[in-house]
C-alpha positions in Angstrom: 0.0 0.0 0.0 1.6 3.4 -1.0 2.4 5.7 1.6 -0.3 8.3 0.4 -3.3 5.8 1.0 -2.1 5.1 4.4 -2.5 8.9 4.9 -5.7 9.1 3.5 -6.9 6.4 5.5 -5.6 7.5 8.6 -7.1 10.8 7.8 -10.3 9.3 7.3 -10.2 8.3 10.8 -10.6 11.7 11.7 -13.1 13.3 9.5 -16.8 14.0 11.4 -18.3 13.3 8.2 -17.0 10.0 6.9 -18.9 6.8 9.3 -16.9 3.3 9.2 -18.2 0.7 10.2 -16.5 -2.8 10.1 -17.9 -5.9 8.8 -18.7 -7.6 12.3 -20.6 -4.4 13.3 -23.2 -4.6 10.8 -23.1 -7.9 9.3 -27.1 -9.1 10.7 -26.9 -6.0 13.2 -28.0 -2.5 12.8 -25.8 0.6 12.8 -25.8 3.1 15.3 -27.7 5.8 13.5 -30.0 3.2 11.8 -33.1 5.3 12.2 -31.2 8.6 13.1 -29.2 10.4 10.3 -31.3 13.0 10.1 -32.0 13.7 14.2 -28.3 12.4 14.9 -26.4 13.3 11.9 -28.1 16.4 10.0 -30.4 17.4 12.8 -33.1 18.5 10.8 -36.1 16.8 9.1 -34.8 17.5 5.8 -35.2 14.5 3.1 -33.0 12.5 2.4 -31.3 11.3 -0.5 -28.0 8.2 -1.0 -25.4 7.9 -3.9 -24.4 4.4 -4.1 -21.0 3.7 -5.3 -20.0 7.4 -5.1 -16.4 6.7 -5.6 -14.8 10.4 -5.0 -18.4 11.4 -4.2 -18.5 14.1 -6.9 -22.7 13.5 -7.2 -23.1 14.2 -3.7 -21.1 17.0 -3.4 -22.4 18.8 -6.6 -26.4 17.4 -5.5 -25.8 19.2 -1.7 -24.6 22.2 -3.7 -27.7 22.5 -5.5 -29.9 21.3 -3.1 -29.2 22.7 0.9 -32.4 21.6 2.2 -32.0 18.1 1.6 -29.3 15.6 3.4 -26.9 13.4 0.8 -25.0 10.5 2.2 -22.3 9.2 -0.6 -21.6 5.3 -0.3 -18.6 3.5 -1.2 -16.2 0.5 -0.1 -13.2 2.5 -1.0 -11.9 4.6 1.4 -8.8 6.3 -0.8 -11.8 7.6 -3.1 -14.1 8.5 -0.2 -11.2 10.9 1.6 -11.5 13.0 -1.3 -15.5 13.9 -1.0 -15.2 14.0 2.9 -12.4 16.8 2.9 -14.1 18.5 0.2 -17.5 18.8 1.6 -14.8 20.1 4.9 -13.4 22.1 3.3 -16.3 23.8 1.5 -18.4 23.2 4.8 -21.3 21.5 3.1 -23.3 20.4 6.6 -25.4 18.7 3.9 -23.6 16.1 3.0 -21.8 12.7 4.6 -20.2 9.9 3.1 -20.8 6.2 4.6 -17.9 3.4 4.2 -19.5 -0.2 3.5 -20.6 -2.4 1.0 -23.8 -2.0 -0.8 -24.7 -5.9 0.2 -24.9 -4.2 4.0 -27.0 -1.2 3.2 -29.9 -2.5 5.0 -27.9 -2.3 8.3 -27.6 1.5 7.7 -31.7 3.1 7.4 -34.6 2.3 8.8 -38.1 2.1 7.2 -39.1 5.0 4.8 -35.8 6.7 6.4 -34.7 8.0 2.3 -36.4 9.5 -0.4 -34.5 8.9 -3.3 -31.6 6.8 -4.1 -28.7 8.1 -6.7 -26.7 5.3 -9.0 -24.4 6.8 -10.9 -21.4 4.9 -13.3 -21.8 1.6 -11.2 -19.8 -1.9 -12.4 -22.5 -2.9 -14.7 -21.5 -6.3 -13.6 -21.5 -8.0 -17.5 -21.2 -11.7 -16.2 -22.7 -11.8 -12.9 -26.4 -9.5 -13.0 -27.1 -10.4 -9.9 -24.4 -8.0 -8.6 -25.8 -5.5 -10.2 -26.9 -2.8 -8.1 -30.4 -2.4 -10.1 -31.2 -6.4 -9.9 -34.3 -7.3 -8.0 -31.6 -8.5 -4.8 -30.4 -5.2 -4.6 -33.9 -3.7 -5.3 -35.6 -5.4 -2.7 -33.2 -4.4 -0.3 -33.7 -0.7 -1.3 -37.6 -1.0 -0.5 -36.9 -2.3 3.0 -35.8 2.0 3.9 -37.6 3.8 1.1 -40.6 6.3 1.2 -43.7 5.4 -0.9 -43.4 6.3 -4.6 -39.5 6.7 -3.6 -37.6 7.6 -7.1 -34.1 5.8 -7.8 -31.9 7.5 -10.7 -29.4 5.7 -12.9 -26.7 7.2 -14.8 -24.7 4.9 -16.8 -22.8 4.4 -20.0 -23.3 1.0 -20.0 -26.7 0.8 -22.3 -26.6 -3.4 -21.2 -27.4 -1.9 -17.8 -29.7 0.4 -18.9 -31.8 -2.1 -20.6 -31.8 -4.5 -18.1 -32.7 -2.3 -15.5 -35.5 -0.8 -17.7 -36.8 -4.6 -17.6 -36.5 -5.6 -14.7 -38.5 -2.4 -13.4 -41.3 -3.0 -16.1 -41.3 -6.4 -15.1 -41.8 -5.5 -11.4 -46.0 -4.3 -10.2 -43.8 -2.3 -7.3 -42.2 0.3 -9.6 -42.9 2.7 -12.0 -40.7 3.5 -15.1 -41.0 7.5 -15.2 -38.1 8.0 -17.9 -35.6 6.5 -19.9 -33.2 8.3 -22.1 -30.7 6.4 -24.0 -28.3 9.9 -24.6 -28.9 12.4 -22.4 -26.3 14.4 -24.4 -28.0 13.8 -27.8 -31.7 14.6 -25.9 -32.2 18.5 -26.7 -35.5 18.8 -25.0 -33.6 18.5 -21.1 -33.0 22.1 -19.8 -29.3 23.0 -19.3 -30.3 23.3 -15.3 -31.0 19.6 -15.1 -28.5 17.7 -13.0 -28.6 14.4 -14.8 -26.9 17.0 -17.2 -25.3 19.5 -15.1 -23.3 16.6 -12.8 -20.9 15.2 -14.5 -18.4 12.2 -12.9 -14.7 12.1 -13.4 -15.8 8.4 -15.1 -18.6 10.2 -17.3 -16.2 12.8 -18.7 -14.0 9.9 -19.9 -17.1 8.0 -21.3 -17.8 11.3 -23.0 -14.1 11.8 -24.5 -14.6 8.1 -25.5 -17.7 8.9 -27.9 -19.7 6.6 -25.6 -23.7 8.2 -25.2 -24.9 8.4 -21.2 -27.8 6.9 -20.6 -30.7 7.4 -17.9 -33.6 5.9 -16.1 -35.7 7.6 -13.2 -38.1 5.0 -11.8 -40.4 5.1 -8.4 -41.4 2.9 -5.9 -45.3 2.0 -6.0 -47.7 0.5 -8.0 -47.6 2.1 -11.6 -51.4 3.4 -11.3 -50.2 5.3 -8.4 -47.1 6.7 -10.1 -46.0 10.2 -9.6 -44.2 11.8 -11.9 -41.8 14.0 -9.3 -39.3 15.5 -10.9 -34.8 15.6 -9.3 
C-alpha cells in the first residue's frame, strides 16, 4: 500500500463526516444511527437522498450544492476515493452532505423504514457476467424497499446501455415500480433544460465516457404501484 493511501486512510479516521463501520458491526446487526441520520447526523427533518457507489463522491457534493435543504449520504467501499469527497464537503463546509464506508450488500444495516427518499446510482460496475451483482437487480432492489418512502424515485446514470436495458426490464417487469423516464443519450436529448443535473453533474468516469464517444444513458423509476405513479421531478 503506497504511503499516500495510508495517509488518507488514517485521515479518514478523523473526518466528522465519513462513518466506518466494520464488517462484524453490521453484518445481521443495525448501525448506530440506523433510524437517526437526520435527528443524529443532519439534525433537521430534511429529506434524504443516497449515492451508491459514489467513488470520489463528486454526485453528492455537486447534489448538496444545488440542493441545501436536503441531506446526501455518498456510499462507497473504497476509502482512498471516499477521503477525497469528505475533505471537500470540509473544506467547503457543506453540513449537507456525509459519506458512509461499506458495501452495498450491508445497506440494509444502515436506514430504517421510509428513512430516504431517493436513491442516486451513478457509473456503477454494470457487472456484464454476474447480474445479480448489479446494483439495479431485483436483490439489490428489494433491499432498497426495506428503507424507502412510498413512490420513492431511484436515478441511474450509466454508460453501460446493457445496464440500462436490463434495468429498464426488470423495473417494467416489477408491479412495485414505476418507469418514469428513460433516455438512451442524455447528451443527444435536446429537449432537457441545461439546469438539469442528470446534465449539469458530470463524474470524473462520465467525462471519460464522454471523451470516449460513448452516449450516457438514464432511467428515473419510483417505488409504487404504476397506477399510483408520480411523476416527481430531481
Amino acid at each position: 500500500m503506497g504511503k499516500d493511501k495510508i495517509r488518507r486512510f488514517k485521515e479518514n479516521e478523523t473526518f466528522p463526516n465519513l462513518f466506518q463501520a466494520s464488517f462484524e458491526e453490521v453484518f445481521r446487526k443495525d448501525y448506530l444511527f440506523k433510524g437517526f441520520w437526520n435527528k443524529k447526523i443532519f439534525r433537521n427533518e430534511n429529506p434524504l437522498v443516497l449515492e451508491l457507489g459514489c467513488g470520489k463522491g463528486e454526485y453528492t457534493l455537486a447534489l448538496a450544492r444545488l440542493n441545501k435543504s436536503v441531506n446526501y449520504i455518498g456510499i462507497d467501499v473504497k476509502g482512498a476515493r471516499l477521503w477525497r469527497g469528505a475533505k471537500t464537503a470540509l473544506e467547503e463546509k457543506l453540513e449537507n452532505a456525509v459519506f458512509i464506508r461499506t458495501r452495498i450488500e450491508l445497506i440494509e444495516s444502515f436506514f430504517a423504514s421510509c428513512e430516504v427518499s431517493q436513491i442516486w446510482i451513478t457509473f456503477p460496475d454494470p457487472q456484464p457476467r454476474k447480474a445479480n451483482k448489479r446494483l439495479t437487480s431485483p436483490r439489490f432492489l428489494n433491499r432498497y424497499l426495506s428503507f424507502l418512502v412510498p413512490d420513492a424515485v431511484i436515478h441511474l446514470k450509466t454508460d453501460s446501455r446493457e445496464l440500462h436495458d436490463y434495468t429498464r426490464e426488470v423495473v417494467e417487469a416489477r408491479k412495485d415500480m414505476t418507469l418514469l423516464e428513460a433516455d438512451p443519450d442524455i447528451y443527444g436529448n435536446k429537449k432537457r433544460p441545461a439546469d438539469d443535473p442528470v446534465l449539469t453533474v458530470r463524474t470524473f468516469y462520465e467525462n471519460q465516457f464522454l471523451e470516449q464517444g460513448k452516449p450516457i444513458t438514464y432511467l428515473r423509476f419510483s417505488t409504487g404501484n404504476p397506477a399510483n405513479a408520480k411523476a416527481e421531478g430531481h
